[in-house]
C-alpha positions as a Markdown table, in Angstrom:
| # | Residue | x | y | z |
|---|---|---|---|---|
| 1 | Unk | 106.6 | -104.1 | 26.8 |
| 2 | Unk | 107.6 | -105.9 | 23.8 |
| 3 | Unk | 111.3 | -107.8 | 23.7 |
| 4 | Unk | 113.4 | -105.6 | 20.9 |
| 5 | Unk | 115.0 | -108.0 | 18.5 |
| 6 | Unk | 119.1 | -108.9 | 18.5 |
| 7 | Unk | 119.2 | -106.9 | 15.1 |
| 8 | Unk | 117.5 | -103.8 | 16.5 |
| 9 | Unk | 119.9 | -103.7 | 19.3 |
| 10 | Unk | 122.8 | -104.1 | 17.3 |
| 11 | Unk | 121.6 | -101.1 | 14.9 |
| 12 | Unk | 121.5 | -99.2 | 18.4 |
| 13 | Unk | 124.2 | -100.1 | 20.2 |
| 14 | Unk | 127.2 | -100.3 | 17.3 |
| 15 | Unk | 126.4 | -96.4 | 16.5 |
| 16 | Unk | 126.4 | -95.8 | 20.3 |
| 17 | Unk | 130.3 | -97.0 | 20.6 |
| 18 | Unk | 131.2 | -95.6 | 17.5 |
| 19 | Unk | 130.4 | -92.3 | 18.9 |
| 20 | Unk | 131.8 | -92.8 | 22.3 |
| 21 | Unk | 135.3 | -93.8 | 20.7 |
| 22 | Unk | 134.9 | -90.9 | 18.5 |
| 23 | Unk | 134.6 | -88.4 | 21.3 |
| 24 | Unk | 137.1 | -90.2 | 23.0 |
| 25 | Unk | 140.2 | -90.0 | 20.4 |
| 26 | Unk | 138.7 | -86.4 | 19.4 |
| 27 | Unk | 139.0 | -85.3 | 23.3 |
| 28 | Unk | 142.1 | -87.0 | 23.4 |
| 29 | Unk | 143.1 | -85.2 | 20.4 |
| 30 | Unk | 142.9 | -81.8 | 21.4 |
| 31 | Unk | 143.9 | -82.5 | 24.8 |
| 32 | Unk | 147.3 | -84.2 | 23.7 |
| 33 | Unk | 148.8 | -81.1 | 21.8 |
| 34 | Unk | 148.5 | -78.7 | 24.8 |
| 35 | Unk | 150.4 | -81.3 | 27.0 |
| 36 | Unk | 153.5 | -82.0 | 24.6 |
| 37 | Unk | 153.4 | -78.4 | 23.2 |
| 38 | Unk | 156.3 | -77.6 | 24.1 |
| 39 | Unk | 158.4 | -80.8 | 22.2 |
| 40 | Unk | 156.5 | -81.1 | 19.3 |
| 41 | Unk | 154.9 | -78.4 | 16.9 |
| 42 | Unk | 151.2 | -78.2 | 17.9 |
| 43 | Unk | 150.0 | -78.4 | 13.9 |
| 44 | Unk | 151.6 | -80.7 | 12.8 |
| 45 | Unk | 150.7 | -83.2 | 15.9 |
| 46 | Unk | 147.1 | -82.2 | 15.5 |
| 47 | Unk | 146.9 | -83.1 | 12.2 |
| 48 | Unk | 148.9 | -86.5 | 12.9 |
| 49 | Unk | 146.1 | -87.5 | 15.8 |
| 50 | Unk | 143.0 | -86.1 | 13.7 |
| 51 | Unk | 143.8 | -88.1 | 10.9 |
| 52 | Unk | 144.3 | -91.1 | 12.9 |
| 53 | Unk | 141.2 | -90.9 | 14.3 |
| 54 | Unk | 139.8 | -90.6 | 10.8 |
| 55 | Unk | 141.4 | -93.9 | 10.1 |
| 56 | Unk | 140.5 | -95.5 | 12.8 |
| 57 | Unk | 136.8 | -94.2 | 13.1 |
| 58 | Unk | 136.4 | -95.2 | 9.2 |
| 59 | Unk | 138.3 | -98.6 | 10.2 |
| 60 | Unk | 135.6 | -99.4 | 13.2 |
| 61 | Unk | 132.4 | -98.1 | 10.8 |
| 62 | Unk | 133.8 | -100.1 | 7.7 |
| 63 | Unk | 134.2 | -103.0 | 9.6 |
| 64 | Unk | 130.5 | -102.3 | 11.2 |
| 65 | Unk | 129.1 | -102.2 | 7.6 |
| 66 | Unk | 131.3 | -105.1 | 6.5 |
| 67 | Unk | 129.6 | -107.5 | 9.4 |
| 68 | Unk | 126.3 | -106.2 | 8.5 |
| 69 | Unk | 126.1 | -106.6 | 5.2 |
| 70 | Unk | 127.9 | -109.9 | 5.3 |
| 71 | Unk | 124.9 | -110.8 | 7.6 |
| 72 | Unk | 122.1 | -109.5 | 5.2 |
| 73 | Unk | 123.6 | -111.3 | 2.5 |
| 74 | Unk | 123.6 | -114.8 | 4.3 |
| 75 | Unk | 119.8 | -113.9 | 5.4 |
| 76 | Unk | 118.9 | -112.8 | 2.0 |
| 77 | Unk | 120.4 | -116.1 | 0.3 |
| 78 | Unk | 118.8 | -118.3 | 3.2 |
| 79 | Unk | 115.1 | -117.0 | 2.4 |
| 80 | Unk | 115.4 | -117.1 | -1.6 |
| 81 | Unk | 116.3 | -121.0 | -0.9 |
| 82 | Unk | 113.8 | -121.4 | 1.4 |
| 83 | Unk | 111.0 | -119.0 | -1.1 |
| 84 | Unk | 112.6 | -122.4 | -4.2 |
| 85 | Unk | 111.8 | -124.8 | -1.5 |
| 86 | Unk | 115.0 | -126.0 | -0.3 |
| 87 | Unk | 114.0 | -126.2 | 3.6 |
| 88 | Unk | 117.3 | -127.6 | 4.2 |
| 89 | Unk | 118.5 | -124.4 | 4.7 |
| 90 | Unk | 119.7 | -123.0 | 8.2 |
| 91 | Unk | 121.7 | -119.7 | 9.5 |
| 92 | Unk | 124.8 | -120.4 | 10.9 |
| 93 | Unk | 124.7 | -119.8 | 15.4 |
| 94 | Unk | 128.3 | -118.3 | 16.3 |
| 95 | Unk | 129.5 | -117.4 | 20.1 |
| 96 | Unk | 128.6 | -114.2 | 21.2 |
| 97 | Unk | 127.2 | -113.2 | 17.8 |
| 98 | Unk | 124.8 | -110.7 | 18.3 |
| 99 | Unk | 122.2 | -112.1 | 15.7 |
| 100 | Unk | 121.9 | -115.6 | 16.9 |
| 101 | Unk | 118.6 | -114.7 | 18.2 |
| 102 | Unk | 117.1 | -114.1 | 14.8 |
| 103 | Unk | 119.1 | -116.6 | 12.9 |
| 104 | Unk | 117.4 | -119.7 | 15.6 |
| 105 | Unk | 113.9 | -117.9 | 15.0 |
| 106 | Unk | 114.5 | -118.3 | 11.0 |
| 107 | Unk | 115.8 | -122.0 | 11.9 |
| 108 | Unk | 112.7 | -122.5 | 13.9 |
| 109 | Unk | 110.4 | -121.0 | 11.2 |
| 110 | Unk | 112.5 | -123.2 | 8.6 |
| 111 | Unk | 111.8 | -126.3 | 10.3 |
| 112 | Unk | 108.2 | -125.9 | 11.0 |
| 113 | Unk | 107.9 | -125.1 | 6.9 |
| 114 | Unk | 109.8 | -128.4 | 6.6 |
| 115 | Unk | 107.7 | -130.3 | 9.2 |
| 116 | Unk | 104.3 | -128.7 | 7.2 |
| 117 | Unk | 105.3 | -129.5 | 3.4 |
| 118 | Unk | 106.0 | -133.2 | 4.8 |
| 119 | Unk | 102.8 | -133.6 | 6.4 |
| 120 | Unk | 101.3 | -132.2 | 3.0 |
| 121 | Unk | 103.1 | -134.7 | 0.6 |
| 122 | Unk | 101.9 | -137.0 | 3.1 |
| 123 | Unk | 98.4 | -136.0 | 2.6 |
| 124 | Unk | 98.4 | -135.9 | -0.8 |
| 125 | Unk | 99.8 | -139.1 | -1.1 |
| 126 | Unk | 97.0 | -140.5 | 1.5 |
| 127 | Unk | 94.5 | -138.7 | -0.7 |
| 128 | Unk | 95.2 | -139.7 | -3.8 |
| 129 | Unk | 95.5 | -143.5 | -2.4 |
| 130 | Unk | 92.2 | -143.0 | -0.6 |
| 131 | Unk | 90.1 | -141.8 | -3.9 |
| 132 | Unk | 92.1 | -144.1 | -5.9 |
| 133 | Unk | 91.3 | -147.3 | -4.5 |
| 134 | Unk | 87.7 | -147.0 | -4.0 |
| 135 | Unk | 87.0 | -145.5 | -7.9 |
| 136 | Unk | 89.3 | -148.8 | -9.7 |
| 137 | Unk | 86.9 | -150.7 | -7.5 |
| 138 | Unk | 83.9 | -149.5 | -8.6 |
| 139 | Unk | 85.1 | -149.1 | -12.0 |
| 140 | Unk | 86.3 | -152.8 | -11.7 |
| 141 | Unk | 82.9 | -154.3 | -10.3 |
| 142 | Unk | 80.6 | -151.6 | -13.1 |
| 143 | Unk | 82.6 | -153.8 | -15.9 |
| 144 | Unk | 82.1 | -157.6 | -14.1 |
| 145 | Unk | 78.4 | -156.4 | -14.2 |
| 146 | Unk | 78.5 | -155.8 | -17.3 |
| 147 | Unk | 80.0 | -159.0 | -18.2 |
| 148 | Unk | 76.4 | -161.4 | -19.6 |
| 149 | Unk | 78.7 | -164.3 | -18.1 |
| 150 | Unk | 78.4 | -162.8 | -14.7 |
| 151 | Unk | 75.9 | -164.7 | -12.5 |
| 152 | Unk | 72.6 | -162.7 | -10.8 |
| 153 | Unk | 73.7 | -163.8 | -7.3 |
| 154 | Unk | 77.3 | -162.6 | -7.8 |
| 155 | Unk | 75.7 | -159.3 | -9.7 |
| 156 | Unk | 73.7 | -158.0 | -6.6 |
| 157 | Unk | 76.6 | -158.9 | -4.7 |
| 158 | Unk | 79.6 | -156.6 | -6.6 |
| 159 | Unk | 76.3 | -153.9 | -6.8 |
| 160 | Unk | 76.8 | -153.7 | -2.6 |
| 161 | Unk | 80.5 | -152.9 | -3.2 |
| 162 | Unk | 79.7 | -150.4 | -5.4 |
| 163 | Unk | 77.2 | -148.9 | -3.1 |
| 164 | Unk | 79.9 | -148.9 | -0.1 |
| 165 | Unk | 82.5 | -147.8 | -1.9 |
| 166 | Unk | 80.9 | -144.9 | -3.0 |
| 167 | Unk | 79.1 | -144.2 | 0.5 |
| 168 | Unk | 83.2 | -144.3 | 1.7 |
| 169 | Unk | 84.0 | -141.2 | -1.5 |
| 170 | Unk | 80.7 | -139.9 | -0.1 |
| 171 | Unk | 82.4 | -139.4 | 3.1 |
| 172 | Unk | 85.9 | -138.4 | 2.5 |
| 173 | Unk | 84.6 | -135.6 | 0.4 |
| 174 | Unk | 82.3 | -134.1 | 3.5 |
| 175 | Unk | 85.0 | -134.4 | 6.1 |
| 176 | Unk | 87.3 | -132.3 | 3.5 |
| 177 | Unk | 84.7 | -130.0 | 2.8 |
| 178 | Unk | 83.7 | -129.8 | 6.2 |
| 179 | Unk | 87.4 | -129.1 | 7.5 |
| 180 | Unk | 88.1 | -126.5 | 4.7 |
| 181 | Unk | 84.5 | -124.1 | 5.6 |
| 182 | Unk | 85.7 | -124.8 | 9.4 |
| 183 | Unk | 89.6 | -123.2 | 8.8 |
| 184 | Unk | 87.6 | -120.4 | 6.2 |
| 185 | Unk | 85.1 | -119.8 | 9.2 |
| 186 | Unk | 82.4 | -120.5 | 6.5 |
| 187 | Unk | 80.3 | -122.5 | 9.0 |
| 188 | Unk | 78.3 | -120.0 | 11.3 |
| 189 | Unk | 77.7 | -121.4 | 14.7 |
| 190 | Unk | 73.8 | -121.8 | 15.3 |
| 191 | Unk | 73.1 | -122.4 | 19.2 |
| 192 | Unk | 70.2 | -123.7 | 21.0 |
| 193 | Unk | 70.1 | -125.9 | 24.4 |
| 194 | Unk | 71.3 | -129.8 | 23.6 |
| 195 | Unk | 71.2 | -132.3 | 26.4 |
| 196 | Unk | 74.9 | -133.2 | 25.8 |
| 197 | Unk | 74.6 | -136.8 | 27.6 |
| 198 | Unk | 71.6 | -137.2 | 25.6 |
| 199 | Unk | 73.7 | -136.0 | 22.5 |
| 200 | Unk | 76.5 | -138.9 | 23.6 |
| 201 | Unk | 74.1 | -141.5 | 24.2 |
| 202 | Unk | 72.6 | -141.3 | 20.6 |
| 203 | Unk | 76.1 | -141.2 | 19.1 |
| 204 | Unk | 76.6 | -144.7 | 20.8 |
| 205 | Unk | 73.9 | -145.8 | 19.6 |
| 206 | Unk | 74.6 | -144.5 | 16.0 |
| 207 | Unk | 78.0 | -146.6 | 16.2 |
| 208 | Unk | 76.8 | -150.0 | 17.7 |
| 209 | Unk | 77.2 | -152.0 | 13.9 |
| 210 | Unk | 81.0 | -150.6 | 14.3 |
| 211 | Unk | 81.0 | -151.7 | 18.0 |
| 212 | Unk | 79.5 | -155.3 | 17.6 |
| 213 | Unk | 82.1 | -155.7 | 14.5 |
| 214 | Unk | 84.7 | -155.7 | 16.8 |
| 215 | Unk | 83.3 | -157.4 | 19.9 |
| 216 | Unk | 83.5 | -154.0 | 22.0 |
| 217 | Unk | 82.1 | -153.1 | 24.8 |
| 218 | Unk | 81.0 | -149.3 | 26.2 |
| 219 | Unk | 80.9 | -148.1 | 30.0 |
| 220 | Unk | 78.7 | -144.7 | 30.0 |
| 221 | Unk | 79.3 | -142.2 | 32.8 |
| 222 | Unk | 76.6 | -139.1 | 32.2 |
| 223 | Unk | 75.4 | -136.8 | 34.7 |
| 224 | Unk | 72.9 | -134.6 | 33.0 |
| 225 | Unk | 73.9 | -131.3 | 31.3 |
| 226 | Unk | 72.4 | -129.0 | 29.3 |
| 227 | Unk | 73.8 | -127.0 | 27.2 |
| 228 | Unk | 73.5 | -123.8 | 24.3 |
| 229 | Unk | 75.6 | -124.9 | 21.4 |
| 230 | Unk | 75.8 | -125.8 | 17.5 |
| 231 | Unk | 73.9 | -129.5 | 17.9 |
| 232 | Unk | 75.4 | -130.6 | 14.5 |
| 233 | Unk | 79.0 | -129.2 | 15.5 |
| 234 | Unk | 79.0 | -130.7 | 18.7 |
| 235 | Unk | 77.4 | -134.1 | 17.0 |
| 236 | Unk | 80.7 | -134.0 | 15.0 |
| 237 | Unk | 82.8 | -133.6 | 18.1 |
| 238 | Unk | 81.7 | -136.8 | 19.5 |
| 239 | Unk | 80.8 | -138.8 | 16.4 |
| 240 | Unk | 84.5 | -138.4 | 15.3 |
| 241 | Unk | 86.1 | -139.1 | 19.1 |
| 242 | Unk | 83.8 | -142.0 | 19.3 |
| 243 | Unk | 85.2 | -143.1 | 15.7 |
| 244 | Unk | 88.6 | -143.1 | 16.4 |
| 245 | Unk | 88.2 | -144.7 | 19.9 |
| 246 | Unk | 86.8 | -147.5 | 17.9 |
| 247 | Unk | 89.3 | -147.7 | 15.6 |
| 248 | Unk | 92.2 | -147.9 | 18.0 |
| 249 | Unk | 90.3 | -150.2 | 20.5 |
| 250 | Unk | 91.6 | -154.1 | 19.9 |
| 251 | Unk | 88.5 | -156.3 | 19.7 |
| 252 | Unk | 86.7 | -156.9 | 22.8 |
| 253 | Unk | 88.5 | -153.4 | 24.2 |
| 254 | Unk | 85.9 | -151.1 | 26.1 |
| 255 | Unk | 85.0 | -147.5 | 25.0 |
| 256 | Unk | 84.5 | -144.9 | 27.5 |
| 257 | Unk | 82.1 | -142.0 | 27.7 |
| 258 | Unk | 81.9 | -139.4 | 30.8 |
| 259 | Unk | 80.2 | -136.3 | 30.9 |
| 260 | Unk | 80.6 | -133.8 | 34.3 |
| 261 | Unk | 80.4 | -130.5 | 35.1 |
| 262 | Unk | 83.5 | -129.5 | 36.8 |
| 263 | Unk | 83.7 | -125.9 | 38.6 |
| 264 | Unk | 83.2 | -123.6 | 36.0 |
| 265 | Unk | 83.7 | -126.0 | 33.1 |
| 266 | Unk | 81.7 | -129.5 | 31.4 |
| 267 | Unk | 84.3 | -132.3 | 30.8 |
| 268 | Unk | 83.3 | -134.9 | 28.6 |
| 269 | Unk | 85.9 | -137.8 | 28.3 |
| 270 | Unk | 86.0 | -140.3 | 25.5 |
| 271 | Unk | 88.8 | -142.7 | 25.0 |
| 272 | Unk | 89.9 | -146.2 | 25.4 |
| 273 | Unk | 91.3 | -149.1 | 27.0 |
| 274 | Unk | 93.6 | -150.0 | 23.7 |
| 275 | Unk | 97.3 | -148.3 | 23.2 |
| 276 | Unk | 98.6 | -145.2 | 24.2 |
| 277 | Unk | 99.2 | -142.0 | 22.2 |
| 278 | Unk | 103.1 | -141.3 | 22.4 |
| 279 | Unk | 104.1 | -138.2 | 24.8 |
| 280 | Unk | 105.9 | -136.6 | 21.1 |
| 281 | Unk | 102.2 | -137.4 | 19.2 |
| 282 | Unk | 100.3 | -135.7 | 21.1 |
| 283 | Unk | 100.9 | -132.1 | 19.9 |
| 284 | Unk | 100.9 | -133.4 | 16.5 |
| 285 | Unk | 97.5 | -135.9 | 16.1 |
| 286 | Unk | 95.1 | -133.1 | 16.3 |
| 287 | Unk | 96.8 | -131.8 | 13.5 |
| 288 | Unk | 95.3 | -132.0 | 9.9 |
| 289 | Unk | 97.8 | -134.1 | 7.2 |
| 290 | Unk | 98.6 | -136.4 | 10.6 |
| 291 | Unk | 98.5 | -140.0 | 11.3 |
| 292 | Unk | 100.3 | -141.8 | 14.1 |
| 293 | Unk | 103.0 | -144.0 | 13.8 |
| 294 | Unk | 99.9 | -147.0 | 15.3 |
| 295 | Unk | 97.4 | -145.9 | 12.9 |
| 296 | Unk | 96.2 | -148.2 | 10.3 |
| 297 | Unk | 97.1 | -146.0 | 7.1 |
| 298 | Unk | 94.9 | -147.6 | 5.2 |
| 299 | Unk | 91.8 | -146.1 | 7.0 |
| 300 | Unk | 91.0 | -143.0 | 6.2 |
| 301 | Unk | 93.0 | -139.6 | 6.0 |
| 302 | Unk | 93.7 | -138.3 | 10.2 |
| 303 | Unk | 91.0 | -135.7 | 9.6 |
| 304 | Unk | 88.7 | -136.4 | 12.2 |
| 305 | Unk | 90.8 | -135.0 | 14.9 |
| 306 | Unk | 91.6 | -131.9 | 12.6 |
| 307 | Unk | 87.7 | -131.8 | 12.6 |
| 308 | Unk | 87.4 | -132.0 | 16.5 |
| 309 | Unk | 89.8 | -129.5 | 16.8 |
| 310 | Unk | 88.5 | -127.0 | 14.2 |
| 311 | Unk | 85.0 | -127.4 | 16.1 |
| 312 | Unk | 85.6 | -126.8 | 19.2 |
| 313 | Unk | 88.1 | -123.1 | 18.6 |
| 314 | Unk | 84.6 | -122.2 | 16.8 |
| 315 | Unk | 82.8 | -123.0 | 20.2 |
| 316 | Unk | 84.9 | -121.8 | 22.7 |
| 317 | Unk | 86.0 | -125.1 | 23.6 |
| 318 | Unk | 89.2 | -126.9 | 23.9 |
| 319 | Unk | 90.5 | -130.6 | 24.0 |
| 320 | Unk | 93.1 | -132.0 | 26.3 |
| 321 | Unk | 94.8 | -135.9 | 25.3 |
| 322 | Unk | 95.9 | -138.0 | 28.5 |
| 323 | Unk | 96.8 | -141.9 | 28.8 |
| 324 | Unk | 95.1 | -142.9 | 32.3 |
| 325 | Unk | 91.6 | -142.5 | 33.4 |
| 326 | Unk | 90.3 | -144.2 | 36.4 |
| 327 | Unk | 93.2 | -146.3 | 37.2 |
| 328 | Unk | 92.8 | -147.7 | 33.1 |
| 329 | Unk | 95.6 | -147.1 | 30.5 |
| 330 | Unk | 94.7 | -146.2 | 27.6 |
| 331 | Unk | 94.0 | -143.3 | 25.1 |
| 332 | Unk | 91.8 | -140.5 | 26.6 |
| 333 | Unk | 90.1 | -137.3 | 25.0 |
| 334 | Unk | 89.2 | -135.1 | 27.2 |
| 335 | Unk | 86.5 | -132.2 | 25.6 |
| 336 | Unk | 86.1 | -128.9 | 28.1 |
| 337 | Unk | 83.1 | -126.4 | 27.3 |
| 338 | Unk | 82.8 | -123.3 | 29.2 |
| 339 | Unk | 80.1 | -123.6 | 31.7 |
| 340 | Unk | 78.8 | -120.1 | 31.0 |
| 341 | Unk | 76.9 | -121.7 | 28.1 |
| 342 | Unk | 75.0 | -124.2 | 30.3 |
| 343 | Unk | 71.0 | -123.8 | 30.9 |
| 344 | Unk | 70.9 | -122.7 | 34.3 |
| 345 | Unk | 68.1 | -124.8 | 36.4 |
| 346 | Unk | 69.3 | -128.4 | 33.9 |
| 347 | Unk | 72.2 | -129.4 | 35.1 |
């Protein structure tokens, strides 16, 4: 059964005691005259105690009404900042008041809002920086070409920027896209068996230029699984974990790769031997807007995680961070499947 809130209790309860103190004086009122009859005249005492208790009763409701409107009105003032932006705003928590409970839910709610538009600004900030710097390069190398003065060499040469630069705009715009259909459930999950160690070895190999750029080495651990998933979803999955691993792996680090089945689930475990994710990151890096306080800010835009994320809800599946794996620190991604969509007889 469902918790009632502090507010429906008090619209309960304070009518409750009003009417018990009601009865109360009213009782008392009509048993007072018969017991002092005889020193005072019964009419006039009646009407002495019964309009008392009007007092009092309208006293005890007026100051009901007062505290509750008082209340509404802070609440009402509270949200129309917050609906103008101002998420500085917070609800005042008093002893024994009977609203704290929903004033430190709209503080909560309040300070997620503010944690939210600050990993926006962020974003945008990160986004516009991101498309900026790669258009002013090709627009600065297009005009060099240009240039009759320019030497052929040093023409095929700014032509290659170009060409990466816009491969790098290329990119950014499909991981945006990608994690916009993913949140819009606009990509429809299309399963057939996949040989997920296959699926991992081919992603190494698709990432051995960014390996051998930074002197790293990989250590594979695959037992063979098969398994009925979205290929290209799951190719995300690990093409993105495998990305960042890299990223965050100081040159001559090692990668990791392990894929097990586990009871009734398939682990798969990519991560690293460089620096660990902080125990306050990691309920915030698979988040979209997010970069951590070791990233390199001027790689990218922290979607790939988002991706990952995004991915694997669509699949059933779920991701777990950790900072030790076989007796090596590091940063670790753990990716568990459900084991009920494994090819019997391939495992």
């Amino acid at each position: 059964m469902k918790k009632k809130s502090s507010f429906s209790k008090l619209l309960i309860i304070y009518p409750l005691i009003i009417a018990v103190i009601v009865t109360c004086l009213f009782a008392t009122a009509v048993a007072i005259p018969f017991t002092i009859l005889p020193y005072m005249g019964p009419q006039i005492l009646s009407f002495e105690l019964i309009s008392s208790i009007f007092l009092l009763g309208l006293l005890i409701i007026g100051s009901i009404y007062a505290y509750v409107i008082k209340s509404l009105r802070r609440t009402t003032r509270a949200m129309q900042k917050v609906a103008e932006g101002d998420f500085s705003v917070r609800l005042p928590i008093r002893k024994h008041d009977p609203l704290n409970e929903s004033y430190l839910n709209f503080n909560l709610m309040v300070e997620e809002l503010d944690s939210t538009q600050t990993l926006k600004d962020d974003f945008i900030s990160q986004f516009s920086h991101e498309f900026k710097t790669p258009i002013t390069s090709i627009n600065g190398f297009a005009k060099l070409i240009e240039s009759e003065s320019v030497p052929e060499e040093k023409k095929k040469e700014y032509v290659s920027i170009i060409a990466a630069e816009s491969e790098r705009l290329g990119k950014l715009s499909e991981q945006i896209m990608m994690l916009t259909n993913l949140e819009n459930k606009k990509i429809i999950s299309k399963q057939k068996a996949v040989n997920i160690d296959e699926e991992l070895r081919k992603s190494i190999i698709s990432l051995l230029p960014a390996l051998e750029k930074k002197q790293l080495t990989y250590q594979l651990d695959l037992q063979k699984v098969k398994y009925n998933t979205d290929p290209e979803l799951l190719k995300e999955v690990w093409l993105n974990l495998l990305n960042n691993s890299i990223k965050f792996t100081p040159k001559t680090g090692t990668i990791f790769v392990s894929c097990q089945e586990r009871n009734d689930e398939i682990e798969v475990i990519i991560g690293n031997n460089g620096p660990k994710i902080a125990e306050n990151e990691k309920n915030k890096i698979l988040e979209k807007f997010y970069q951590g306080e070791t990233a390199n800010k001027s790689e990218g835009l922290g979607l790939g995680l988002a991706i990952v994320k995004q991915i694997l809800n669509l699949i059933n599946g779920r991701i777990e961070i950790f900072s030790n794996y076989q007796n090596i620190s590091g940063a670790f991604f753990k990716v568990i499947l459900p084991k009920e969509q494994s090819v019997a007889g391939e495992s």
